[in-house]
C-alpha positions in Angstrom: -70.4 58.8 116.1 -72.0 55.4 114.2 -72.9 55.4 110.5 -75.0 53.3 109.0 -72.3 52.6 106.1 -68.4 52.2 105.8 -67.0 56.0 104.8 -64.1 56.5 103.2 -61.5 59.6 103.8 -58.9 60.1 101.3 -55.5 62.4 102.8 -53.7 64.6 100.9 -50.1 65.0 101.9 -51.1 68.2 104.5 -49.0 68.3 107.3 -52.2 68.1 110.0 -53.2 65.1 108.4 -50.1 63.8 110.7 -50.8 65.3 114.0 -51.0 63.7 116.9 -54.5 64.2 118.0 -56.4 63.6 113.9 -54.2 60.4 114.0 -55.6 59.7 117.7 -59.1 60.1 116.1 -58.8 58.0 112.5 -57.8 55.6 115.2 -60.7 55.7 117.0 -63.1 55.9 114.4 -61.1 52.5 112.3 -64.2 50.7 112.4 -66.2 53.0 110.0 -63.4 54.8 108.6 -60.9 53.7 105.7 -58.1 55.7 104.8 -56.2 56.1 101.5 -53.1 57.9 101.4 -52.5 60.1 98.2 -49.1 60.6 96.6 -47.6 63.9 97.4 -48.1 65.3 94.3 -51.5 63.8 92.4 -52.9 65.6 89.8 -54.7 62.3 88.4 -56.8 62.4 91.2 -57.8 66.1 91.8 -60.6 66.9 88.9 -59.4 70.7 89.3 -56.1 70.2 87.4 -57.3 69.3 84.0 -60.0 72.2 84.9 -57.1 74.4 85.4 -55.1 73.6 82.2 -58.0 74.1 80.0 -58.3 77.6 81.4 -54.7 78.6 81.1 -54.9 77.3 77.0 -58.2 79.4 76.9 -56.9 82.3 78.7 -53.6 82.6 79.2 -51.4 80.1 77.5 -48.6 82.1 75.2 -50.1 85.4 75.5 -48.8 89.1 76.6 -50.8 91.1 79.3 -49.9 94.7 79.2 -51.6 94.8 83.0 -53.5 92.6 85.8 -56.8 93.8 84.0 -56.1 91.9 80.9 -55.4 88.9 82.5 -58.6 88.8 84.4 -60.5 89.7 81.4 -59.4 87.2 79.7 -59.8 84.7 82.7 -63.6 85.7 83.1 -64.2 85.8 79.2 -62.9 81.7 79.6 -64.9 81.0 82.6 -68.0 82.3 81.3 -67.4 80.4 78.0 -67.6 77.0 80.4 -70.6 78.4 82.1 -72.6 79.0 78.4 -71.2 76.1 77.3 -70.1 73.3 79.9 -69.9 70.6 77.5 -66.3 71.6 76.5 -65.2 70.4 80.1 -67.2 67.2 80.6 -64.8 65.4 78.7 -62.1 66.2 81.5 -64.7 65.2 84.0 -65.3 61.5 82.4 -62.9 60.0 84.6 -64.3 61.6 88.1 -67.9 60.6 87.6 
């Protein structure tokens, strides 16, 4: 495989990232490929976390359920609220762009 321009693969901490034969091939392919390791646990690099907080203080944060309904109401009452009104996310998605 050649590419016109230097690609860039970041790994999670997965355990296949470490097998034998996808080490074998990020060795072969060094010449176009650059690999960063992430810390095992990253959340400053994975734009779904802050996503996820905002929805559990929307939807979920210090609240009773009296069943699973509730909770999903609630969760689709918050995700519909980003979809009318996605502005209330972008700041959370400043530091991705």
């Amino acid at each position: 495989m050649s590419l016109s321009q230097d690609a860039c693969q970041l790994l999670l901490h997965d355990i296949y990232h470490r097998e034998a034969r996808v080490l074998e091939w990020f060795a072969a392919n060094d010449s176009w490929l650059e690999l960063h390791c992430l810390p095992a646990y990253s959340p400053e690099f994975n734009a779904a976390e802050p996503l996820w907080h905002h929805t559990r203080v929307q939807a979920t944060h210090n609240r009773s359920f009296k069943n699973t309904g509730e909770i999903l109401d609630s969760l689709e009452r918050t995700f519909h609220s980003i979809q009318k009104q996605p502005k209330q996310i972008l700041g959370y998605l400043r530091p991705f762009q």
